[in-house]
C-alpha positions in Angstrom: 38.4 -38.8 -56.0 41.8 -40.3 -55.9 42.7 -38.9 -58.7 41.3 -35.4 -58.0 43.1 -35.6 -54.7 46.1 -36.8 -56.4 46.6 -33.8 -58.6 45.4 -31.1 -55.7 48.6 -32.3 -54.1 50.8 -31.9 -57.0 49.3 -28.6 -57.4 50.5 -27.5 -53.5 46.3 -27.4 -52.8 43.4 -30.3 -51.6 40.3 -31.3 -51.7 37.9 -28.9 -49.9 36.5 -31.1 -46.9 32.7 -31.5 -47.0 32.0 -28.9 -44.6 34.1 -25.8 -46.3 32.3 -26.7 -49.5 29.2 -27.0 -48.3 30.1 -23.3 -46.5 31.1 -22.0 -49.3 28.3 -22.7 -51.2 25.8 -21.4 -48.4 27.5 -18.9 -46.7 27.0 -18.0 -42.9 22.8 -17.6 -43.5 22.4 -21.0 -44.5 20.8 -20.3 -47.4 18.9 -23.0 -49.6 20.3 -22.6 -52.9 23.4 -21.3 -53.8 22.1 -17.4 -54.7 19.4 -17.7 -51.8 15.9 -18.8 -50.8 14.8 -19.3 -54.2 15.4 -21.6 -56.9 17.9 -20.9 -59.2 15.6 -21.1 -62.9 15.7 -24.5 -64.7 17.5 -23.2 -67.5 20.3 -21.6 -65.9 22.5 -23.2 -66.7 22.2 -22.7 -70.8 22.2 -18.6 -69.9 24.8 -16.8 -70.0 23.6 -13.0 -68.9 24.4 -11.4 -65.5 20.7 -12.0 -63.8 21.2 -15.7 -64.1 24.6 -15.0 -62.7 23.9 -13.8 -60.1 21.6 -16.5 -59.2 24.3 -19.3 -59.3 26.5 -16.9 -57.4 27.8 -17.8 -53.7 27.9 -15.6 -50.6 32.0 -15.9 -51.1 31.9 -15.4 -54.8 32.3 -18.5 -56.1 30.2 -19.3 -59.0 28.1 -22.3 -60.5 28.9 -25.0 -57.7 25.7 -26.6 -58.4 24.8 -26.9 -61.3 27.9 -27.9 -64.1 28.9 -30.9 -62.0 28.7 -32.6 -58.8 32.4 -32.5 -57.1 34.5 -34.9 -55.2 35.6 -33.7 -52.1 38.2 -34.7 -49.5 35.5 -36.3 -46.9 35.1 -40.0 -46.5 31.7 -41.3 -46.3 32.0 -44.9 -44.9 35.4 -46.1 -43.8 34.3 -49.6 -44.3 33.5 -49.2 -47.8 35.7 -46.1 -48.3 33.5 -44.1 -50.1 34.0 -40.5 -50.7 31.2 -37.7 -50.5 30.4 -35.4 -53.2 28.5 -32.0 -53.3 26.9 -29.5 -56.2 24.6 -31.4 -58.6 24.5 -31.5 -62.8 22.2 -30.0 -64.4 20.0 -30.7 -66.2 19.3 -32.2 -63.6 16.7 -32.6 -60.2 15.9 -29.0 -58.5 16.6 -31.4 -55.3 20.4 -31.9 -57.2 21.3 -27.8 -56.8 20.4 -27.5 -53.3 24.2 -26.8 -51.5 22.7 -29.7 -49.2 22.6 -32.2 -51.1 25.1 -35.1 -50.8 25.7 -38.2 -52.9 28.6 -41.0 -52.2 30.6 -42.4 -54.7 33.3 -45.0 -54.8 36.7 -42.8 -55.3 38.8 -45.4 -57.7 36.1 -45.2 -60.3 35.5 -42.3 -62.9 32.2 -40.2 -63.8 31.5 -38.0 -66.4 29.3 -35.7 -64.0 31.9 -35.7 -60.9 34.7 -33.3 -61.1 36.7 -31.2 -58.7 37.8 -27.9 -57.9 40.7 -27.2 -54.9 41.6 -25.5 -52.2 44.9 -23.9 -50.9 45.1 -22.9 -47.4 46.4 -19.4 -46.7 49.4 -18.8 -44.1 48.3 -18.2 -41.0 44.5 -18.6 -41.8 42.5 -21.4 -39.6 42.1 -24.2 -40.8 38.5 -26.0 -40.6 35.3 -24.9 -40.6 33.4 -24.5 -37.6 
Protein backbone atom coordinates (compact mmCIF):
# COMPACT_ATOMS: atom_id res chain seq x y z
CA UNK A 1 0.00 0.00 0.00
CA UNK A 2 2.75 2.44 0.56
CA UNK A 3 4.17 1.84 -2.31
CA UNK A 4 0.94 1.81 -4.40
CA UNK A 5 0.03 5.14 -2.81
CA UNK A 6 3.47 6.28 -3.34
CA UNK A 7 3.39 5.95 -7.13
CA UNK A 8 -0.57 7.18 -7.47
CA UNK A 9 0.90 10.45 -6.21
CA UNK A 10 3.74 10.65 -8.68
CA UNK A 11 1.26 9.80 -11.20
CA UNK A 12 -1.04 13.25 -10.20
CA UNK A 13 -3.89 10.30 -8.96
CA UNK A 14 -4.64 8.14 -5.38
CA UNK A 15 -5.73 5.37 -3.96
CA UNK A 16 -9.52 4.90 -4.41
CA UNK A 17 -10.90 5.16 -0.68
CA UNK A 18 -12.75 1.92 0.37
CA UNK A 19 -16.03 3.22 -0.26
CA UNK A 20 -15.60 4.50 -4.14
CA UNK A 21 -14.15 1.11 -4.78
CA UNK A 22 -16.52 -0.77 -3.27
CA UNK A 23 -19.10 1.71 -5.45
CA UNK A 24 -17.63 1.12 -8.29
CA UNK A 25 -17.67 -2.31 -8.19
CA UNK A 26 -21.43 -2.46 -7.12
CA UNK A 27 -22.97 0.37 -8.54
CA UNK A 28 -26.05 2.30 -7.07
CA UNK A 29 -28.23 -1.31 -6.85
CA UNK A 30 -25.93 -2.88 -4.58
CA UNK A 31 -25.53 -5.70 -6.46
CA UNK A 32 -23.79 -8.96 -5.05
CA UNK A 33 -21.22 -9.60 -7.53
CA UNK A 34 -19.66 -7.39 -9.70
CA UNK A 35 -22.05 -8.26 -13.12
CA UNK A 36 -25.12 -8.80 -10.72
CA UNK A 37 -27.11 -11.27 -8.52
CA UNK A 38 -25.43 -14.16 -9.83
CA UNK A 39 -22.14 -15.62 -9.62
CA UNK A 40 -19.73 -14.80 -11.90
CA UNK A 41 -18.68 -18.79 -13.37
CA UNK A 42 -15.60 -20.45 -11.69
CA UNK A 43 -13.65 -20.32 -14.66
CA UNK A 44 -13.92 -16.79 -15.63
CA UNK A 45 -11.28 -15.78 -15.21
CA UNK A 46 -9.31 -18.35 -17.90
CA UNK A 47 -12.14 -17.02 -20.62
CA UNK A 48 -11.64 -14.67 -22.75
CA UNK A 49 -15.14 -14.29 -24.93
CA UNK A 50 -17.58 -11.42 -24.43
CA UNK A 51 -20.38 -13.44 -22.27
CA UNK A 52 -17.79 -13.98 -19.55
CA UNK A 53 -17.15 -10.30 -20.06
CA UNK A 54 -19.79 -9.17 -19.34
CA UNK A 55 -20.13 -11.05 -16.30
CA UNK A 56 -16.95 -9.48 -14.56
CA UNK A 57 -18.23 -6.10 -15.96
CA UNK A 58 -19.21 -3.17 -13.41
CA UNK A 59 -22.24 -0.87 -13.44
CA UNK A 60 -19.50 2.05 -14.30
CA UNK A 61 -17.53 -0.06 -16.76
CA UNK A 62 -14.77 -1.09 -15.09
CA UNK A 63 -13.76 -4.54 -15.68
CA UNK A 64 -12.34 -7.69 -13.63
CA UNK A 65 -12.08 -5.99 -10.07
CA UNK A 66 -12.56 -9.17 -8.56
CA UNK A 67 -11.14 -11.62 -9.79
CA UNK A 68 -7.16 -10.91 -11.09
CA UNK A 69 -6.18 -9.47 -7.76
CA UNK A 70 -7.24 -8.16 -4.50
CA UNK A 71 -6.31 -4.23 -4.43
CA UNK A 72 -4.89 -1.99 -1.91
CA UNK A 73 -6.78 0.94 -1.38
CA UNK A 74 -6.30 4.33 0.43
CA UNK A 75 -8.53 3.34 3.72
CA UNK A 76 -6.85 2.51 6.94
CA UNK A 77 -8.20 -0.37 8.82
CA UNK A 78 -6.89 -0.01 12.40
CA UNK A 79 -4.93 3.09 13.28
CA UNK A 80 -3.26 1.27 16.03
CA UNK A 81 -1.81 -1.28 13.89
CA UNK A 82 -2.07 0.74 10.70
CA UNK A 83 -3.25 -1.62 8.59
CA UNK A 84 -4.73 -0.88 5.24
CA UNK A 85 -7.98 -2.50 3.65
CA UNK A 86 -8.10 -4.21 0.51
CA UNK A 87 -11.04 -5.13 -1.95
CA UNK A 88 -11.57 -7.54 -5.26
CA UNK A 89 -10.38 -11.08 -4.59
CA UNK A 90 -7.86 -13.65 -6.80
CA UNK A 91 -9.02 -16.06 -8.49
CA UNK A 92 -8.78 -18.95 -8.48
CA UNK A 93 -9.85 -18.34 -5.67
CA UNK A 94 -13.20 -18.58 -2.87
CA UNK A 95 -16.69 -17.56 -4.71
CA UNK A 96 -16.85 -15.65 -1.08
CA UNK A 97 -13.35 -13.79 -2.50
CA UNK A 98 -15.33 -12.12 -5.76
CA UNK A 99 -18.14 -10.72 -3.86
CA UNK A 100 -17.47 -6.51 -4.18
CA UNK A 101 -18.08 -6.95 -0.26
CA UNK A 102 -15.52 -8.63 0.67
CA UNK A 103 -12.70 -6.98 2.64
CA UNK A 104 -9.33 -8.32 3.86
CA UNK A 105 -6.56 -6.18 5.93
CA UNK A 106 -3.14 -6.23 5.27
CA UNK A 107 -0.05 -4.65 6.70
CA UNK A 108 0.91 -1.77 3.94
CA UNK A 109 5.03 -1.93 4.31
CA UNK A 110 4.90 -5.55 3.20
CA UNK A 111 4.55 -6.92 -0.44
CA UNK A 112 2.04 -9.69 -2.02
CA UNK A 113 2.00 -11.31 -5.05
CA UNK A 114 -2.00 -11.24 -5.10
CA UNK A 115 -2.45 -7.46 -3.89
CA UNK A 116 -2.10 -4.85 -6.49
CA UNK A 117 -3.58 -1.45 -7.32
CA UNK A 118 -5.31 0.48 -9.69
CA UNK A 119 -5.90 4.63 -9.19
CA UNK A 120 -7.96 7.21 -9.23
CA UNK A 121 -7.83 10.90 -10.43
CA UNK A 122 -10.35 13.27 -9.27
CA UNK A 123 -11.99 15.39 -12.02
CA UNK A 124 -12.20 19.37 -11.63
CA UNK A 125 -15.09 20.36 -10.10
CA UNK A 126 -16.43 16.82 -9.51
CA UNK A 127 -17.37 15.94 -5.64
CA UNK A 128 -15.31 14.36 -4.01
CA UNK A 129 -16.47 11.24 -1.67
CA UNK A 130 -18.85 8.86 -1.90
CA UNK A 131 -21.99 9.22 -0.18
Amino acid sequence: SDLAAAYARWAGARLATEEEWKKAARGIDGRIFTGGNRPPPEDSHWKGDAGMRECLLSPFGCLRLTDTAWQWTGSRADVVADRRVVKGGASPGALLDRKPSRRKTLDPKARYYTVGFIVCKDLGGAPTGVK
